[in-house]
C-alpha positions, 0 to 999 in steps of 0.5 A: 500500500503506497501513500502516494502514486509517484508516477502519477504526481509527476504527471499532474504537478510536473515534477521531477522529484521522484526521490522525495516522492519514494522516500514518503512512501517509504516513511509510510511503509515503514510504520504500516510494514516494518523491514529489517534495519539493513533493507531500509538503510540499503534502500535510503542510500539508493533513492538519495544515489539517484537523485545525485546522479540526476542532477549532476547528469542535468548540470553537465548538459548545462556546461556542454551546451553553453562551451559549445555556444562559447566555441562557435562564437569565438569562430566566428569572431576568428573569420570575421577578423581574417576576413578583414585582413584578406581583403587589405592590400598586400606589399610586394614581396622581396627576394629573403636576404636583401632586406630593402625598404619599401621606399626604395622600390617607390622612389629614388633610392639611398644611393640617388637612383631613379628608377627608369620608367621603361626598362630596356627590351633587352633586360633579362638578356644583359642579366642573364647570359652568363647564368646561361652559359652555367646552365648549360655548363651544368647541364640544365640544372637551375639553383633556387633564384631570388629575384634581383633588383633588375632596374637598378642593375640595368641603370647602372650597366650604361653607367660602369660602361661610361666609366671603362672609356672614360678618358682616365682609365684609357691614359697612354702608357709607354711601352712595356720593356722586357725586364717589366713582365713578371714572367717570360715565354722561353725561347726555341733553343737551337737543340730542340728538335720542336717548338713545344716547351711544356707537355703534361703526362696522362694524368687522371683528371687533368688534359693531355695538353702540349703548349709552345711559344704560341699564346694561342695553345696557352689556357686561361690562367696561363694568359693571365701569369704571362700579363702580369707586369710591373704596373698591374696584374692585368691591363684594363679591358683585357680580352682575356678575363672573360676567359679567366672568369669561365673556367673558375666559373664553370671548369670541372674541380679535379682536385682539392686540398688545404691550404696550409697557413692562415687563420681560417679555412682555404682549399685550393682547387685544381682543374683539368687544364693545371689551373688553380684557385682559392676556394673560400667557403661561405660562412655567414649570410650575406646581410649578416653583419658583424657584431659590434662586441667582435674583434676584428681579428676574430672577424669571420671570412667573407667570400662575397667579400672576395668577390666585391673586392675584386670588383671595387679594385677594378672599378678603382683603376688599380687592378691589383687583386687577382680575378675571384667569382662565385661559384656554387660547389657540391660538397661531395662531388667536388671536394669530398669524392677527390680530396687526396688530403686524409687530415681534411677528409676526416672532418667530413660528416653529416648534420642532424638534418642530413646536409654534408658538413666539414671543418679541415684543420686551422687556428680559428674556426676548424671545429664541428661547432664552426663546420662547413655545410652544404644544403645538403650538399651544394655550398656557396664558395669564391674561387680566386685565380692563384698567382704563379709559383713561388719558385717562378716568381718570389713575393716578399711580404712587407709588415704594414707600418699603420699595422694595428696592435691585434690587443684587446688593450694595446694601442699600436704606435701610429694611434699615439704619435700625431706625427708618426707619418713624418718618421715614415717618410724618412724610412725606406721603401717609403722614402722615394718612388712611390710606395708610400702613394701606393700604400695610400691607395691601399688605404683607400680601398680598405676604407671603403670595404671597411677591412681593419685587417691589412697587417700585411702586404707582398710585392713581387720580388723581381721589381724591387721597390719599383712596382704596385702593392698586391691586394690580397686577402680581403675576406674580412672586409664589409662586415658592417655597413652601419658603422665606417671605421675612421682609423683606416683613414688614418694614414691618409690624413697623417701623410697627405699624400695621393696620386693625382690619378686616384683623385681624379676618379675618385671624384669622378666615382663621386658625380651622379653620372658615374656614381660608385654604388651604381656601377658597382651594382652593375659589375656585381651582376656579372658574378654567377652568384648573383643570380642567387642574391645580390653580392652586397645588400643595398645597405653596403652599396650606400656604404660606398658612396657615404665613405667616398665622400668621407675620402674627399673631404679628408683629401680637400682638407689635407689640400687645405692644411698645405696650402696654408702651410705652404708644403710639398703638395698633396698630389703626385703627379703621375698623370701629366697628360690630363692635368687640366682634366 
């Protein structure tokens, strides 16, 4: 018999409470039909467990359907917001590493530039024949291309032609004597039953080549050591550095060893024709500057460096550093697969991510945590064409007399002696002919790469005094293009002195016509390397034209000082046939 009918109630009041219901009728039952102790505790406890069970089934619906409200709101919120942004205008993309404003694709540049409004029909031809000619050395096989500024580079094309026919990098010289040639052809000796003076043996990789008197058998970089001369490494327009540039371009490595010295990593790679190079492996990026807490002594080698040296020298009238261009290289193929240096072949490995490392044996940096790596094998490197032979000609090297301290605390002698350059006059080399000017072009060049670096240079031997500096070893130079390095210039504003020549172009590298930052723009084009990235940021082209500026008003001051102090003179003349340019 039941007190109330549970069912029914939930029907008529619409509740929902069944325990309470059950319980009253079990109160009822209890004082109508007595149960034993256990059965009425056991059915207490099941009537309050479901009444539990229910309200927290009722208050979990409640907290899913309110999440699930929660969630559909925020995504919408979410694709209203990417809505917004899809339909803004976007900028326009730029090739990764070159880092140039956007007012430079808008307008006149840092550097002056205008951007021409019509692009010559020709462009991509005058870009890009040279990444031709390694297409098909390479067989058709195409490295990832960022895209170049291709109109600055075109501006500057008519530009750097314009400069190599000006009249100042055209001056007649005096005809070279025999004594002036760093090196000679020999001559048929009446023995000799043929005119062949050198013939190589079969040997594994290399040419069966038979050379003579006759320039025409004689390779690339053979031309180039018969060139040589007293005044230059090589004259201006010289028909055959297209040749030169080729085969450290494209010419199959049939070699490669260390080179033993130096601080850092070198290898010197050989081709099929006897050929040589000094292979300089990239280590950083190209817009990567050097940090300001860096010595410079302990400075990272640039191979881009390499490359843009070669260039300014040139652009300079002085055409003293050797031939370099950039080259993409196959870590295996091409260094490990034909090394016969064991101590360099021990150091290769592969890299966590599968790219093809090595490090080789040096003073700095030869170490896994400075390695070497292709990705995953290809590398990008600087191939200089090496001089001749020590034993066929001797180079003497001269320690620089504005050599720095290379302390962390010690000033060099030249950074406390206002007057120190007037010693140096007195001192030989530098007290006749004109090393002391040669040294100041030297200086010039450093300045304007910013190369702290220059404690030593060489000459060759057979010219005694009587010869130009060689430009070597210039992989620490641009390192930063935020920052010019004043002391370089020191040697400049103690002497006083410069050649009338190098005045006049670097004043003529100063007009807008032949400014210094479009034709080297435009000569750094020509490099295979490229066609990967610009060789120097647009940063360090400003560079340029902001330290060149720096020289003149250093040069117009010394000009300036004599004048009022009634002295020597600031120029050599060794231009007198264009004084009254």
């Amino acid at each position: 018999m039941l007190l109330f009918d549970c069912s029914r109630r939930e029907e008529e009041e619409g509740s929902t409470d069944k325990v309470s219901c059950y319980f009253a009728n079990f109160v009822f039952a209890k004082t109508t039909c007595p149960l034993s102790s256990s059965l009425q505790t056991f059915y207490v406890f099941s009537l309050l467990y479901r009444r539990m069970i229910w309200r927290i089934r009722r208050r979990s619906r409640t907290i899913c359907l309110s999440l699930a409200l929660f969630s559909i709101v925020l995504h919408l919120l979410l694709a209203l917001a990417s809505l917004s942004l899809y339909r803004q205008p976007c900028d326009l993309l730029l090739a990764p590493g070159t880092h140039v404003s956007k007012h430079l694709l808008n307008k006149s540049d840092s550097t002056g530039i205008d951007r021409p409004t019509k692009l010559p029909a020709d462009t991509k031809d005058r870009v890009g024949t040279l990444r031709d000619k390694l297409l098909s050395a390479k067989g058709g096989r195409i490295p990832p291309v960022k895209e170049p500024l291709v109109e600055p580079v075109v501006a500057g094309l008519s530009k750097l032609a314009a400069l190599f026919d000006h009249p100042l990098y055209n001056v007649p010289t005096s005809a070279t004597t025999e004594d002036d040639w760093l090196l000679k052809v020999k001559p048929k000796m009446k023995s000799e039953r043929s005119s062949q003076i050198w013939a190589s043996a079969s040997e594994e990789g290399y040419d069966n080549v038979h050379w003579n008197s006759s320039s025409n058998t004689h390779p690339p970089w053979l031309r180039f050591h018969l060139g040589i001369s007293r005044w230059q490494l090589y004259p201006h327009k010289d028909p055959n550095m297209d040749s030169v540039i080729q085969q450290l371009a494209t010419h199959h490595i049939v070699s490669a060893v260390q080179k033993s010295g130096g601080t850092q990593l070198k290898l010197v790679m050989s081709f099929p024709n006897y050929g040589q190079a000094m292979f300089k492996p990239m280590k950083q990026q190209r817009d990567e500057e050097t940090d300001y807490n860096l010595y410079y002594f302990s400075d990272f080698e640039r191979h881009n460096a390499e490359i843009a040296a070669f260039h300014l020298d040139r652009i300079l009238g002085y055409r003293r550093v050797p031939p370099v261009v950039g080259r993409q290289v196959d870590v295996v193929k091409e260094i490990k697969d034909i090394t016969t240096d064991h101590k360099l072949a021990r150091t290769f490995f592969n890299s966590p991510v599968g790219n093809v490392c090595f490090y080789g044996q040096c003073s700095y940096y030869c170490s896994t945590e400075h390695a070497i790596c292709g990705r995953p094998t290809n590398l990008e490197a600087s191939l200089a064409l090496m001089l001749p032979d020590l034993s066929l000609a001797t180079r003497r090297s001269w320690r620089s007399p504005w050599r720095r301290s290379y302390s962390r605390s010690k000033l060099a002698k030249w950074e406390t002696e206002a007057d120190y350059c007037s010693t140096i006059k007195k001192t030989a080399p530098y007290n006749k002919g004109t090393r002391l000017v040669d040294f100041m072009d030297m200086v010039i060049l450093d300045f304007l790469m910013s190369n702290m670096d220059r404690h030593h240079y060489e000459t060759f031997e057979k010219f005694s005094n009587n010869t130009f500096l060689l430009h070597l070893d210039n992989g620490r130079a641009f390192g930063r293009h935020s920052k010019d390095e004043p002391s370089i210039l020191v040697p400049l504003e103690q002497c006083c002195r410069l050649r009338r020549s190098t005045w006049l172009r670097l004043r003529l590298l100063s007009l807008p016509q032949y400014r210094l930052s479009d034709v080297m723009r435009a000569s750094l084009s020509h490099d295979p390397l490229h066609v990967v990235a610009p060789l120097l940021s647009e940063p360090h082209l400003a560079a340029l034209d902001r330290r060149l500026k720096t020289v003149l008003e250093t040069v117009s001051q010394c000009v300036k000082q004599q004048s009022e102090e009634n002295g020597d003179g600031v120029f050599y003349d060794d231009l007198d046939l264009l004084k009254d340019m």
